[in-house]
C-alpha positions in Angstrom: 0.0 0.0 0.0 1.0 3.5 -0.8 1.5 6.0 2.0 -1.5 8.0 0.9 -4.3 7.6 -1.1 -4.0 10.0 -3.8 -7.0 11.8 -5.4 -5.9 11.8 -9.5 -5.5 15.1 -10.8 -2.5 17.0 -12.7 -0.3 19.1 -11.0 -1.2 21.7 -13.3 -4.6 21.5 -12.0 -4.0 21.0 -8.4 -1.5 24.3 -8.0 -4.4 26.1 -10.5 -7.2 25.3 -7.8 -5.2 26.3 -4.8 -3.7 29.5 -6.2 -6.9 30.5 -7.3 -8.6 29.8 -3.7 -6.3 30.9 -1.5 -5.5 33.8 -3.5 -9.5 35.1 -3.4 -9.2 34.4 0.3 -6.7 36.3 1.7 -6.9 39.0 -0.2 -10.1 39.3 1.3 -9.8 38.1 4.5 -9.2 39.2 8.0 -6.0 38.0 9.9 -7.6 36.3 12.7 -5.9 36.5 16.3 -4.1 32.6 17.9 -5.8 33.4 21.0 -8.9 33.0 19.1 -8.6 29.1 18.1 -8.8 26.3 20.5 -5.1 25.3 19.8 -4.1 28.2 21.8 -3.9 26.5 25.0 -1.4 24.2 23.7 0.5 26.4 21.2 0.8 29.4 23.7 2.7 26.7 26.2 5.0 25.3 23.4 5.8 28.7 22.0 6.9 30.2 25.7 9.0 26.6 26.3 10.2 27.0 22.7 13.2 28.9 21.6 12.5 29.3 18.3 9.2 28.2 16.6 8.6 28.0 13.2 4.8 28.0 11.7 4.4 27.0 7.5 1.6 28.5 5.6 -0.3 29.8 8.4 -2.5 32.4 5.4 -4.4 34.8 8.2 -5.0 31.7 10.5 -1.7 31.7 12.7 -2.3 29.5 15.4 1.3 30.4 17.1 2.4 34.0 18.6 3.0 36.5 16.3 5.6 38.3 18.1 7.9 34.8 18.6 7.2 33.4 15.7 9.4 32.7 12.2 6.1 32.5 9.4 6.3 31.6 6.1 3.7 31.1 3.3 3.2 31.2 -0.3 1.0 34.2 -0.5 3.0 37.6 -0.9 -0.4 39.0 0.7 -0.7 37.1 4.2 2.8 37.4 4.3 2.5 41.5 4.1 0.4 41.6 6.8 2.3 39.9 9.2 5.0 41.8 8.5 2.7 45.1 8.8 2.1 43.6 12.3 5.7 43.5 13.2 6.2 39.6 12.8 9.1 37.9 11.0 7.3 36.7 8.0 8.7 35.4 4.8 7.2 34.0 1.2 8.5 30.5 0.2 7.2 26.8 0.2 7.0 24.0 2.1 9.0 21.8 -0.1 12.1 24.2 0.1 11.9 25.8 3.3 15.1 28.5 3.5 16.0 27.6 6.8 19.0 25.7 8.2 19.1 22.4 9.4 17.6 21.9 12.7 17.0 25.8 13.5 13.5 25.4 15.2 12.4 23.2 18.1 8.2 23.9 17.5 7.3 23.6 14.3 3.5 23.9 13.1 1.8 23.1 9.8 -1.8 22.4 9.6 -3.8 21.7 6.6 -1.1 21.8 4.3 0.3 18.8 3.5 -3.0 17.2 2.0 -2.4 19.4 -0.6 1.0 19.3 -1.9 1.8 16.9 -5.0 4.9 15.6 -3.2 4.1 15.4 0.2 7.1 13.2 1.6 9.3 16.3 0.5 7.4 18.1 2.4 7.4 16.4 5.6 11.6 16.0 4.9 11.9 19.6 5.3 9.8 20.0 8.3 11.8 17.2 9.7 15.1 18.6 8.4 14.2 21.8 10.3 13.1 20.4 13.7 15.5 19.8 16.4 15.7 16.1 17.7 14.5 16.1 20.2 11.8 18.9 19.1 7.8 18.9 18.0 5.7 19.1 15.3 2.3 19.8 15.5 0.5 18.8 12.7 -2.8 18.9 10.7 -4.0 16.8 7.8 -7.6 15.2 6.8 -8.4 11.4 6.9 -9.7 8.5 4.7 -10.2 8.4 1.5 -13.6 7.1 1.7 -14.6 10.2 3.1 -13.6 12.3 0.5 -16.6 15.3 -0.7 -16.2 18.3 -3.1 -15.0 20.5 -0.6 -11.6 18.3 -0.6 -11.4 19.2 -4.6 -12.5 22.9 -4.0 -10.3 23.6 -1.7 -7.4 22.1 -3.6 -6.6 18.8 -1.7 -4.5 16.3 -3.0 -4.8 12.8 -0.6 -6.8 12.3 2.4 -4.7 10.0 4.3 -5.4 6.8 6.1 -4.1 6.5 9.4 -1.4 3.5 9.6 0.1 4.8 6.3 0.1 8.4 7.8 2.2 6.5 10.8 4.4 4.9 9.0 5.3 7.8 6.6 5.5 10.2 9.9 8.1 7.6 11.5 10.1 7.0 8.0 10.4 11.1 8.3 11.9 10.4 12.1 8.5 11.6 14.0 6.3 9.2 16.8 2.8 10.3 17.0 2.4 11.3 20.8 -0.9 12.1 20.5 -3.8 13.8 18.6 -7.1 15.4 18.6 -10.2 15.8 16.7 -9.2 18.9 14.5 -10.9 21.3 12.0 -13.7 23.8 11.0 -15.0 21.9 7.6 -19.1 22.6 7.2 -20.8 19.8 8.0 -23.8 20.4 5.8 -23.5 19.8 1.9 -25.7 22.4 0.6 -24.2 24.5 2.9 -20.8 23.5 1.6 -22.2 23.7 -2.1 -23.7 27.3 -1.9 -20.5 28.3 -0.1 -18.5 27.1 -3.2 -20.7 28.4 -5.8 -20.7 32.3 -4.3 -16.9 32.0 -4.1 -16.3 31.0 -7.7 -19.4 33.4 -9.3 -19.6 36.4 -6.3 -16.6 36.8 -4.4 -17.3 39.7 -2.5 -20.5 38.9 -1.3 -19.3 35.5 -0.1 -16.1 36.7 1.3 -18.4 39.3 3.4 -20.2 36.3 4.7 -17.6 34.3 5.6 -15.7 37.0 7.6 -18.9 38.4 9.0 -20.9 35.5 9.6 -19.5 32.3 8.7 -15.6 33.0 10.4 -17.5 34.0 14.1 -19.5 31.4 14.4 -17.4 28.6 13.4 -14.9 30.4 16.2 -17.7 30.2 18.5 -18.4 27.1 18.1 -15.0 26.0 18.3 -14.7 22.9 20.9 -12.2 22.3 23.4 -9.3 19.7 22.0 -9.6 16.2 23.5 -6.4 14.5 23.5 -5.7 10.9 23.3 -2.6 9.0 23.1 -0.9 7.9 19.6 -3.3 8.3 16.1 -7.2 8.2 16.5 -8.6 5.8 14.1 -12.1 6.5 14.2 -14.0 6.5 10.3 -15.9 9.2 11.6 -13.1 11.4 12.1 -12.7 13.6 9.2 -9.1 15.9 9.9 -6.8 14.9 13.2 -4.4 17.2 14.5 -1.2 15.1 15.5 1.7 16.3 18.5 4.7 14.8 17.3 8.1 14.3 18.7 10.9 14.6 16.5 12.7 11.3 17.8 15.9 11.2 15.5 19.5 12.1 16.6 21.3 14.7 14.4 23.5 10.9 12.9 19.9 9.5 12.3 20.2 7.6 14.9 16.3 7.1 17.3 15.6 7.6 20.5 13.2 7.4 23.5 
C-alpha cells in the first residue's frame, strides 16, 4: 500500500485550484488572532518553552504567537500583513523551506500537506528543520472514503489513512504522541455547495459572509481539543491534529 491515497488530478490543476482559492481568500480576508482558536492553549505553552518556533503556511490563521514566531507562506499578501504587524514573516514553500538544518524546536503546519503533489518532501523539510528532540504539530484530513467536493474545492490532493500516515510520519523520524479531533470543515452539503458556488461566481459577497458570519460562528463554536494518546482511528473522524516528537539524533540515529 501507498502512503496516501491520492486523489488523480495533474499538477497543473492541483497548483491552479489552490492558487486560485487561497489567492480570493486572503486578499479578502481578516487575519484572525491565535488566542482566538482552541489550539491556543497548547500552542501558547510550546511557544513560551520554545526557543525558536517556526509556523508554515499559516495564510491569516496563525495559530502560534505573532511576536515569537518565524512565518512563512506562499501568498506575498498574508505574508504582508504579518510583516505590517511586526512579525518575521517570509514568502516561500514548504518543499524548500530557506531555513538551516535543525533551527526550530516547535514547528506547526496544519492543513497543508494534503495538498501538496509531493508530500514526503514536504514532511523532509519540516523534519530537516526540527530539532531532535523537538515537536511538530500537525494537521492533515483522513480516509479516502470520506472524500466530498469541498476536498477538490479547496485544492486537496490525498486524504490519508491512518497507519500509512504513521508509518510515513516515522520514516520522516517523528512518533505520533498524541492527537485530537481537529478542523472547522461545514458539516452540511448544501451549505458547503452554496458556499462554493458564491466564491467562484460572487466573491465579494461571499467573502463578506464568511468574515462576518460564517468565520464567528465557526470560532464560537469551536470545541475544546480532547487529547488521546498515539493516532485516532475513528471513520468518523474527518481531519486529526497530531503532537509529534521529532525522535531522531542529528546521525539518524532514534531515541526514547
Amino acid at each position: 500500500m501507498s502512503d496516501s491515497a491520492v486523489h488523480v488530478r495533474s499538477d497543473t490543476e492541483l497548483a491552479a485550484t489552490n492558487r486560485a482559492l487561497y489567492d480570493t481568500l486572503w486578499a479578502d480576508a481578516l487575519l484572525i488572532e491565535p488566542y482566538r482558536f482552541n489550539t491556543w492553549p497548547l500552542l501558547s505553552t510550546l511557544a513560551a518553552q520554545s526557543k525558536r518556533s517556526l509556523e508554515v503556511a499559516p495564510g491569516l490563521r496563525p495559530r502560534l504567537p505573532l511576536q515569537r514566531t518565524q512565518f512563512l507562506d506562499i501568498s506575498a499578501a498574508a505574508m504582508t500583513r504579518f510583516l505590517e504587524r511586526g512579525a518575521a514573516a517570509v514568502v516561500g514553500v514548504i518543499n524548500a523551506l530557506p531555513f538551516a538544518d535543525q533551527t526550530f524546536d516547535l514547528v506547526c503546519s496544519f492543513d497543508i500537506v494534503e495538498h501538496v503533489d509531493d508530500d514526503a518532501t514536504a514532511l523532509a523539510e519540516l523534519s530537516r528543520v526540527c530539532a531532535p528532540g523537538g515537536i511538530l504539530l500537525l494537521s492533515v484530513p483522513l480516509h479516502e472514503a470520506a472524500w466530498t467536493a469541498f476536498d477538490d474545492f479547496v485544492g486537496h490532493r490525498r486524504r490519508y489513512e491512518p497507519q500509512d500516515l504513521i508509518n510515513m510520519l516515522r520514516r520522516h523520524g517523528f512518533d505520533i504522541e498524541r492527537s485530537a479531533v481537529f478542523g472547522m470543515q461545514p458539516k452540511f452539503p448544501r451549505l458547503v455547495a452554496w458556499g462554493m458556488w458564491h466564491l467562484i461566481h460572487h466573491r465579494e459577497r461571499a467573502m463578506w459572509w464568511y468574515n462576518h458570519v460564517f468565520m464567528p460562528v465557526g470560532l464560537h463554536m469551536q470545541r475544546k481539543l480532547r487529547w488521546q494518546p498515539g493516532l485516532i482511528d475513528d471513520p468518523h473522524v474527518d481531519t486529526v491534529l497530531m503532537v509529534c516528537r521529532r525522535t531522531v539524533t542529528a546521525d539518524g540515529a532514534r531515541f526514547t
